[in-house]
N, C-alpha and C positions, 0 to 999 in steps of 0.2 A: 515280639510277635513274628511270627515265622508264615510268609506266604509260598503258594505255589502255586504257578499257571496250571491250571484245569480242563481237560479234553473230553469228548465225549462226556458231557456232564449229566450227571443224575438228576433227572428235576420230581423232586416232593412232591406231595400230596396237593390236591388242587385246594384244599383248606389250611388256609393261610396262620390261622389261629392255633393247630393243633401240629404239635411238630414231635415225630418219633424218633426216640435215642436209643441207641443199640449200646451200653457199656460193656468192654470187652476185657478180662486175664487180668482181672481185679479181685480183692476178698470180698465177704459179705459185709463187711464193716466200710471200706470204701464204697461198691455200690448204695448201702443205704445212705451213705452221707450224700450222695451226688441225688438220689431220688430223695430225699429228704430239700437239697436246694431249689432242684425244681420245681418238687411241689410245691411253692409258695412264690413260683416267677410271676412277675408281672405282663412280662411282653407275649408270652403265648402260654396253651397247655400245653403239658409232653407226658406223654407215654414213654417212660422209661422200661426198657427190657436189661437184662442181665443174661452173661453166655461167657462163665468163668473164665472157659479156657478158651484157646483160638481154634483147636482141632476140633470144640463142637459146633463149628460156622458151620451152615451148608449155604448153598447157592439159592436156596428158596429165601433164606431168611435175609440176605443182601441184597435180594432183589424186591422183596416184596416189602420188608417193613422201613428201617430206617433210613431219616434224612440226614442224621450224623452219626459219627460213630465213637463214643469216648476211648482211648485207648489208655492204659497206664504201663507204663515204661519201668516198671521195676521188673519186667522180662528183658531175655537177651535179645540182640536185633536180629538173629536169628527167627527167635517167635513174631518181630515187627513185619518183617520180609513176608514170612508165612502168611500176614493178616493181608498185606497190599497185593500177592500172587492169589490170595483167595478172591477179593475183591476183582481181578485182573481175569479169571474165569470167570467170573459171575457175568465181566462184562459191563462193570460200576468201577465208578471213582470217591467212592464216598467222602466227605469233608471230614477232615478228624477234628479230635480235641483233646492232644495227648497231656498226660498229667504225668509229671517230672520232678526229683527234689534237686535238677540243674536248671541253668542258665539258660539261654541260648547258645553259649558257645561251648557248653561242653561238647566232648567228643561224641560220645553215646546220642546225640542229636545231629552233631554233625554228620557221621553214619547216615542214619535217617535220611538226613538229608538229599544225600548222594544218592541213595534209593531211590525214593520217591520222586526227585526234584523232576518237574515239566508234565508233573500227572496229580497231583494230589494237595488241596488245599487244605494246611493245617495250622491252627494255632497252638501254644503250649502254654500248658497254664501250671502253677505249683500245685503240690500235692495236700501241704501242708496246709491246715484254715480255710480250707474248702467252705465258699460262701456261695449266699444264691447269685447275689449280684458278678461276680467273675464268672464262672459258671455261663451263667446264663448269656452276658455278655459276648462269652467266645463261640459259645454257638452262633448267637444273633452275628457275628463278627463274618466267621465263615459262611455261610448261609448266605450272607450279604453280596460274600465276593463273586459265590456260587450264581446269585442273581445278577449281579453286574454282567459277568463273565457271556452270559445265557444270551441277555441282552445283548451284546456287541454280536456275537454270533448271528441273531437275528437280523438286525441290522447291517451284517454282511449280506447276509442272503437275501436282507430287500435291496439293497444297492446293486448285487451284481444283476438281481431281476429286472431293477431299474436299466441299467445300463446296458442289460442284452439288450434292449429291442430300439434302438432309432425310430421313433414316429414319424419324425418329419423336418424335412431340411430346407433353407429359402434357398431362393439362386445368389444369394451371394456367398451363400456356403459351398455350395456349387460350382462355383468363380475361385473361392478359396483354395480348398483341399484339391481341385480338377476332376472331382466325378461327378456323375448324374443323382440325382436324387432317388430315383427308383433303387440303382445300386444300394446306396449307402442304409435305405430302409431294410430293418429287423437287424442289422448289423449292431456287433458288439462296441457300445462307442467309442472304444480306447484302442478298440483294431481300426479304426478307421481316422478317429483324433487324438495319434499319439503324442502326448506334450513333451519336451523333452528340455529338461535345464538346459540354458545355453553355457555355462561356466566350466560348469561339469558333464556334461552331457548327458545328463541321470534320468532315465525314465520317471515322468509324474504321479503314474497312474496312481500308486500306492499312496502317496500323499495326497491325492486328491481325493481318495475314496475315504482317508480319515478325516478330512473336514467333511463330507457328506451325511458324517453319523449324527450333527446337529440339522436341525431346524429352520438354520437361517442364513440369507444369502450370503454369499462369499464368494469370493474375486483372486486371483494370483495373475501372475505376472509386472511389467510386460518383460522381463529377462529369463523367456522360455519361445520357443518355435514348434512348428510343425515341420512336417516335408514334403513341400511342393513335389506336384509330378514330374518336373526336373530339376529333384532334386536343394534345389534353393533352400534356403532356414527363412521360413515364412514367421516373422518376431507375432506373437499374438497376444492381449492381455482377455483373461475370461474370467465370466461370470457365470456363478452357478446359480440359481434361485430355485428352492423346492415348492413344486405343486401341490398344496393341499387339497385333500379329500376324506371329509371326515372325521377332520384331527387329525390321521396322518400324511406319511408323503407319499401321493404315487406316481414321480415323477418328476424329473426338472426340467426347467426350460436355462440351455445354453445359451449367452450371450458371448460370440468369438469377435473381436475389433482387431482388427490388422494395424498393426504400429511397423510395419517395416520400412515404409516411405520415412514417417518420422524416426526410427530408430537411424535412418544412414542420415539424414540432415543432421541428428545430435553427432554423429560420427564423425562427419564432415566436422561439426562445430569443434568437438574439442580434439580434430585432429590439428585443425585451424590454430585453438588458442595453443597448441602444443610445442606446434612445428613455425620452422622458419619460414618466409612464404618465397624467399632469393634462393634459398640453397638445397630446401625441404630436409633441412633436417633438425633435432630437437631445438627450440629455444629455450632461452631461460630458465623459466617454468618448466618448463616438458623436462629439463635438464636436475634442475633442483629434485625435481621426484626421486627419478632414478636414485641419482645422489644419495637420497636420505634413506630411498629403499635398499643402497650400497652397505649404506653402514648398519643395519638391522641384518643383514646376513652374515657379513662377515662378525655380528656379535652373535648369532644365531651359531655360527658354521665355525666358529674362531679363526675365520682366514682374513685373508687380509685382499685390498686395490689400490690401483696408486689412480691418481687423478695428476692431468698433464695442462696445466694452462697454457694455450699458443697465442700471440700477442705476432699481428701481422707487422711487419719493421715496415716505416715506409708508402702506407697502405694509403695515407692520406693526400702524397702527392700524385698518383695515380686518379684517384677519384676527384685532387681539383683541377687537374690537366687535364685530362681527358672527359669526365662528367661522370653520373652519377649511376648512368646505364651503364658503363664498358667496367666501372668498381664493382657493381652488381654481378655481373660475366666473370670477371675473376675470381669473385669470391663462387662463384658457383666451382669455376674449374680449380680454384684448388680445394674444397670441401671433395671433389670427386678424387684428386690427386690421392689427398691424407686416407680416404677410405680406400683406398687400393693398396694403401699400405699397412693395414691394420687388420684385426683377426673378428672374423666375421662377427662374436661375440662382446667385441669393444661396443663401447658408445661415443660416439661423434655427436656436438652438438655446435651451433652457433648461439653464443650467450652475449655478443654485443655486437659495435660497428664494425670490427676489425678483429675480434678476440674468438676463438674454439676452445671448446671444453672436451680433452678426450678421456674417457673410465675403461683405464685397464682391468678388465675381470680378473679379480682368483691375482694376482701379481706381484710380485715383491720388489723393492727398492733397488735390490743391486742389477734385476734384469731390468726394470724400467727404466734406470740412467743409462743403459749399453741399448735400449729398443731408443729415449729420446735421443742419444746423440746420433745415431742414423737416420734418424729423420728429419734433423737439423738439417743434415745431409741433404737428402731427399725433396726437402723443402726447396733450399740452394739451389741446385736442378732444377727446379721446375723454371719453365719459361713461357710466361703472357704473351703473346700476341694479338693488338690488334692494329688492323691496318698496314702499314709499315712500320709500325714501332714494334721491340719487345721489350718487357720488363721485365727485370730480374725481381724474385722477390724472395726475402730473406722471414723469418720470426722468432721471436725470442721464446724459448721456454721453461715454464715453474712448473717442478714435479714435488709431488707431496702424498704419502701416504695415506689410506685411509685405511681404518680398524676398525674392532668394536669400540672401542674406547674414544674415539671419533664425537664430539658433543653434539655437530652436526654437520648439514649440507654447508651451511653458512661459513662453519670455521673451515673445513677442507676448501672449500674456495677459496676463502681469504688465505691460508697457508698457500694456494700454489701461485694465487692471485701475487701476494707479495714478492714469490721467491721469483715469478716472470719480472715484475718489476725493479726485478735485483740483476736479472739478465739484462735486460735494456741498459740500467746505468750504470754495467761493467763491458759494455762495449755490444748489445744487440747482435741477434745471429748466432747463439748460443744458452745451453742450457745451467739454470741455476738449480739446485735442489734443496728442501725445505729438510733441516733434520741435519745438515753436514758441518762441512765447516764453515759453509753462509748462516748457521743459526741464531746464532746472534745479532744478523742482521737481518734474519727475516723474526726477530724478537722487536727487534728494535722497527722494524717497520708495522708489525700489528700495533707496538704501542702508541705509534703515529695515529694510525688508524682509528684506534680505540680514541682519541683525543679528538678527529675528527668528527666523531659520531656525537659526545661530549658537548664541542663548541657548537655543534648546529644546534644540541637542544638545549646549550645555555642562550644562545642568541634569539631562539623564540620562547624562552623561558625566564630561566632564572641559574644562575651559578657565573656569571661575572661580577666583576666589581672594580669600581673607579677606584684609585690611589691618586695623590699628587704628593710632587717634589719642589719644594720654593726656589726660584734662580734671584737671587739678588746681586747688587754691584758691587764688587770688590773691591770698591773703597769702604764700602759701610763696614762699622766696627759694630754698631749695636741692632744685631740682628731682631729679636723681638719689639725694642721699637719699631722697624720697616715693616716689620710683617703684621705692626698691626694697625699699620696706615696704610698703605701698597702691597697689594698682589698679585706675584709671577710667576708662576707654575708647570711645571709639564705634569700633563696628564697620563699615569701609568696603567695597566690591566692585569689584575689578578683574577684569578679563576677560585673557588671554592665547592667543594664537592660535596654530597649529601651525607657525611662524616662529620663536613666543616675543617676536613683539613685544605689548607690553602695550598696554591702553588704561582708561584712566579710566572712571567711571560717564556723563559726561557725553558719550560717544559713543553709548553703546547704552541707557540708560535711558529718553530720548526714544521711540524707538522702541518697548521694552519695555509703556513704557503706552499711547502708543497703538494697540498692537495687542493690547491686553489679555494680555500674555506677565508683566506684572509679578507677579500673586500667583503666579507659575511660580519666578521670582526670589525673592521674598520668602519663600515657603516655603523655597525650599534654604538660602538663607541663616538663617534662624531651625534649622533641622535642622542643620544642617554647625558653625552656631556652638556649637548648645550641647552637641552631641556631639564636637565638639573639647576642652570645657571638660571635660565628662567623663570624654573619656580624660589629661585631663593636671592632675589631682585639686591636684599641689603648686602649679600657675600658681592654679589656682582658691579654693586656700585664702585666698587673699595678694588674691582679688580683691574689689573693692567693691561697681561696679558694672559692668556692660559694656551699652552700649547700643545697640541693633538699630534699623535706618531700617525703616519701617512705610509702603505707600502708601495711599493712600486707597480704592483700589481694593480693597485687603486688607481694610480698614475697615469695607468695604460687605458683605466674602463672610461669611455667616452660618456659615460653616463654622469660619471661621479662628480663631477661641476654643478649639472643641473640638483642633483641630488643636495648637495649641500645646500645649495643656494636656495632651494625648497624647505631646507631644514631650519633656515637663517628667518625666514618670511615666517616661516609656521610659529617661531618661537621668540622672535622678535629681538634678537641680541643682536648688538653692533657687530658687523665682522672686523673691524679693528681692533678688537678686545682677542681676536683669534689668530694663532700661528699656527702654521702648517710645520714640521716636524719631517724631513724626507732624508733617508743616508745616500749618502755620497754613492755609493754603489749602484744604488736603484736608479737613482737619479745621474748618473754616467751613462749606465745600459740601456737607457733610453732616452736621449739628451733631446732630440725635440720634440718628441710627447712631453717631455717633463720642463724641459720651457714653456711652451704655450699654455699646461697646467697651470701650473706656478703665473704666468702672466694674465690667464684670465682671473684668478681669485686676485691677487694682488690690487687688480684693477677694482676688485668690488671694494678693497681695504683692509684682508687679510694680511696678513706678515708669515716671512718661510724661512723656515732655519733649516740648514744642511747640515746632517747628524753626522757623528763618527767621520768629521772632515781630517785625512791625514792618513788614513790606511788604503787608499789609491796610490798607484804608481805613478798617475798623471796628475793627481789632486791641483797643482796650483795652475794646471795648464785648461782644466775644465771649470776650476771657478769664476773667473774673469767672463766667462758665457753663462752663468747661472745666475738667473735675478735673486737672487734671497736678502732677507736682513739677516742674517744671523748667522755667523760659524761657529758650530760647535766642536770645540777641541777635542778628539778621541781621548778617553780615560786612560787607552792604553799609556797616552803619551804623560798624562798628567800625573798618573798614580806614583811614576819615580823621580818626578823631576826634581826632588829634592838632594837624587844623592846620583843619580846618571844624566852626566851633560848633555849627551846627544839626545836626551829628551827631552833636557832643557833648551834647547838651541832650537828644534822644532818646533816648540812650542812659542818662543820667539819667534820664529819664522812666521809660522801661524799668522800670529797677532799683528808681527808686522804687514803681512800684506793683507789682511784682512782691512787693519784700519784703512792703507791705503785706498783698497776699493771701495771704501765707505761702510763695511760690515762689518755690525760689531760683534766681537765676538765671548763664546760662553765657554768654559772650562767645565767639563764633568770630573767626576769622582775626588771633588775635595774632601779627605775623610780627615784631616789635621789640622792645627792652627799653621806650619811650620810652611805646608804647600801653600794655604791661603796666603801667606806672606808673601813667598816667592812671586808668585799672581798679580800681587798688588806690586809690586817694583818693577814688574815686568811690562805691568801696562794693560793685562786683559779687563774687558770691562764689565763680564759676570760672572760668577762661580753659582757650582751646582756640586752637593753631594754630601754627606754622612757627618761633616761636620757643621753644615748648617740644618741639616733637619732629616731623617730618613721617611721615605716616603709614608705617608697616614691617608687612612680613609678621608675621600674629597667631603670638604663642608667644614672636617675637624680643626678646629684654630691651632697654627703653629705653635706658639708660645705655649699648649699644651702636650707636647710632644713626651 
């Protein structure tokens, strides 16, 4: 079906029923078939006429009789031309109905097309099989469009009649726009209340006068204005409502509501949640936008930005020296600092207590590492003063590319987020870059990352799991006897992922402490162990002891005493049945936190073993101050004592002064009969490791290993 927009339109006979066809440069055998279809239409009468050729038109007959005109196209467009230039003096646009043994997209109609196109509403029908029902159809088709068409015109002419004349304005409209009422009356009302997109700036009028061609009320805004007599964007939301008379509309009545108060308090608001409120510039949030809007352009634009994480070195003894207002002052003066060094188009933001996010626009990696290392610079210079002090202050920073290919805001963070964190622990005051030859280690530290994100939602979920490993005494010869009277155990931690592949503690405990997630760990496991033990009363009768790894970080939380000791109450298990589990190291680096630890559980009945004792430089000069029951001989030493002396000799050393002090003590990593030998002549007094049992899900009976 083939349309076209219709001008100056021909409007038919005012009898609706009887409808006249002009067929045009057709034989006698095609007109008789077309007045043969008609004559048996349903939908109206016609008066079909006949006028073979197109040079017998005259101007009378175009204007006076028909409301269609059939044409057949087995002439050249030449003769089509002739028929729409005849029409076109007449002074008519007649609706065709050409009949064709093409497409729509033959040429010979595309022609046509070209012609006609923005003047003449035509459908095309085939030639062949001429019936009443198509036929009659494409007139009723055209005809229709012709009536649509008539009608919108109308209803332009009542809306602009409407809208010439202003009746009447209150005085708040008056207060509004800043004229008098008198003025504004008989006024055209789009000359006087011009709406205007606020996005785009786009005049309304035209959109607003094509919702007016219905019926019923309708509302736009409030993201459009006026303009105040000085000027201002007056934000407005309106209502249209048509006044009925009659059945139709003679008129509406304007409803204009001023949202400009509220629009600057939403402004205010989410300039609020956007921005920093110490430094005014992006936070977080406000930051993460841009970001994400970063990488949809340069996917859009194929270009590329690098993002700079700034990590202030230092920032923390300033704000506990001095307080919390003079931290505040500085970070304000150097947010001014960094923007006077940077290009007007950059983005500066503050994303934490101490940390700036800068967005290099349009930028590539080998200028962003020559713009950060001058600003390292730059940074260096700068000098705080308050009072009689001055502070120097230095910052570390992570640069990292952003592309289309960029997943998102979250990973370009984390990419420069790490490669800063790679600055600080190669000596702070200096930049690292993500993508060089740190990639590996800024690989190695998303994987951290990734494992931290992991352990938080296995700790309130699910994906850890309890193992144990049995310590028995290295006198005993028959192990499955012991173990199925007496049980000694350390408690170990595997992780399992939604695969179901496992992983050892030596994947994710690295990461755990360094991102401080370890007493997150340590708590579940001290809660999961001994409320296991609790509910499985008959394993726990039969037990001796079971011992819990403890880090040092635990060590330090003043909390973790009460916490246990809560845990103890709740689930009702002896704390003598529990040893605490702490390495030498942690428990060195902070020797009187980790004595009074250690002395307050002790005192409830706990027992504490000092892990991997013998890989300290000081080890036998710090254990004579450490309460524990228990030394545990490092694996390092035990795994060769069978064929290197000097591991054998410390491992005597061990046990001797161990017994001395009254600890006794434990051997890791027995994987042989040949080491457990050695053990027993030596005098330790328990082994642990591969040749008595590899650690098994906790509950599972040894002897089933």
């Amino acid at each position: 079906m083939i349309y076209y927009k219709a001008v100056n339109l021909y409007k038919h006979s005012s009898n609706p029923h009887e409808i006249n066809v002009l067929v045009v440069n057709t034989d006698e055998a095609v007109f008789n078939s077309i007045q043969s279809c008609l004559g048996k239409g349903k939908r109206a009468s016609y008066m079909v006429e006949w006028k073979q050729k197109i040079a017998s038109l005259d101007s009378d007959t175009l204007l006076l009789k028909p409301h269609v005109v059939v044409l057949d196209l087995v002439s050249e467009l030449d003769e089509t031309v002739q028929l729409v230039d005849k029409m076109r003096e007449a002074g008519v646009q007649l609706p065709l109905v050409l009949l064709s043994d093409a497409d729509n997209s033959d040429e010979k109609l595309i022609n046509i097309e070209k012609h006609i196109c923005e003047e003449i509403v035509a459908e095309a029908i085939p030639r062949i099989n001429l019936d009443t029902a198509t036929v009659e159809r494409s007139i009723s088709n055209v005809l229709h469009h012709i009536d649509v068409e008539n009608q919108l015109i109308e209803d332009e002419n009542k809306i602009d009649l409407m809208m010439n004349s202003i009746e009447n304005v209150n005085s708040a409209a008056e207060k509004l726009i800043g004229l008098d009422a008198e003025s504004m009356k008989g006024q055209y009302f789009f000359d006087v209340f011009n709406f205007i997109e606020d996005v785009t700036n786009a005049v309304l009028e035209e959109k607003i006068i094509q919702r007016m061609r219905g019926e019923e009320t309708f509302h736009f805004g409030p993201d459009c204005y006026l303009v105040g007599d000085d000027y201002s964007k007056i934000f407005v939301e309106v209502s249209l409502a048509p006044l009925m008379r009659a059945r139709d509309v003679s008129g509406y009545l304007v409803i204009i509501n001023d949202e400009t108060q509220k629009r600057r308090w939403s402004n205010k608001f989410n300039f609020q949640s956007s921005h920093d409120p110490v430094t005014g510039l992006l936070n977080r949030t406000g930051f993460e936008n841009v970001l994400q809007q970063s990488i949809r352009i340069a996917e859009e634009n194929e270009s590329g930005h690098v993002l700079i994480y700034i990590d202030l070195d230092q920032f923390k003894v300033v704000n506990d020296l001095c307080g919390h207002a003079v931290g505040d002052e500085l970070l304000r003066q150097f947010s001014v600092s960094i923007g006077r060094n940077i290009r007007k188009r950059d983005t500066l933001a503050r994303i934490g207590g101490d940390e700036f996010a800068l967005l290099l626009w349009n930028c590539n990696l080998p200028e962003s590492e020559e713009f950060a290392a001058k600003l390292v610079e730059k940074i260096s210079d700068f000098r705080f003063v308050w009072g009689n002090k001055t502070h120097n202050v230095t910052a570390s920073l992570g640069v990292a590319q952003v592309t289309g290919s960029t997943k998102s805001w979250a990973e370009a963070l984390s990419m420069a987020d790490t490669a800063c964190c790679l600055a600080k622990e190669n000596g702070r005051n200096r930049v690292e870059v993500a993508h060089n030859e740190t990639g590996d280690k800024v690989a190695r530290r998303q994987d951290e990352m990734e494992w931290v994100t992991r352990l938080v939602q296995a700790v309130d979920d699910q994906g850890l799991e309890l193992y144990c490993q049995p310590i028995i005494p290295a006198s005993c010869d028959n192990f499955e006897d012991h173990l199925q009277q007496k049980l000694h155990y350390e408690v170990l931690l595997r992780y399992r992922d939604q695969q179901g592949k496992q992983f050892g503690p030596g994947a994710f405990l690295p990461a755990a402490e360094r991102y401080n997630v370890i007493r997150l760990v340590d708590r579940w496991v001290i809660r999961t162990t001994l409320q296991w033990l609790s509910d499985h009363l008959e394993h726990t009768n039969k037990l001796e002891l079971c011992s819990i790894n403890l880090s040092g970080a635990s060590m330090n939380d003043e909390t973790m005493v009460n916490y246990i000791m809560n845990v103890f109450e709740q689930t009702l298990i002896d704390p003598t049945k529990i040893c605490f589990e702490v390495t030498e190291t942690a428990a060195i680096s902070h020797l009187a936190k980790a004595s009074w630890f250690i002395k307050e559980l002790r005192d409830k009945g706990c027992k504490f073993a000092l892990d991997d004792f013998g890989v300290g430089m000081s080890s036998f000069t710090y254990l004579k101050h450490m309460p524990v029951d228990f030394v545990k001989i490092d694996g390092s030493f035990v795994r060769n004592i069978v064929n290197d002396e000097i591991d054998r000799a410390m491992v005597k050393s061990i046990n001797e002064i161990g017994q001395i002090m009254n600890k006794k003590t434990i051997a890791e990593f027995v994987e042989n009969a040949e080491i457990m030998s050695m053990l027993r002549e030596i005098g330790v007094d328990y082994v642990q490791g591969y040749h008595i049992s590899k650690p098994i899900p906790i509950g599972t009976p040894f002897i089933e290993k």
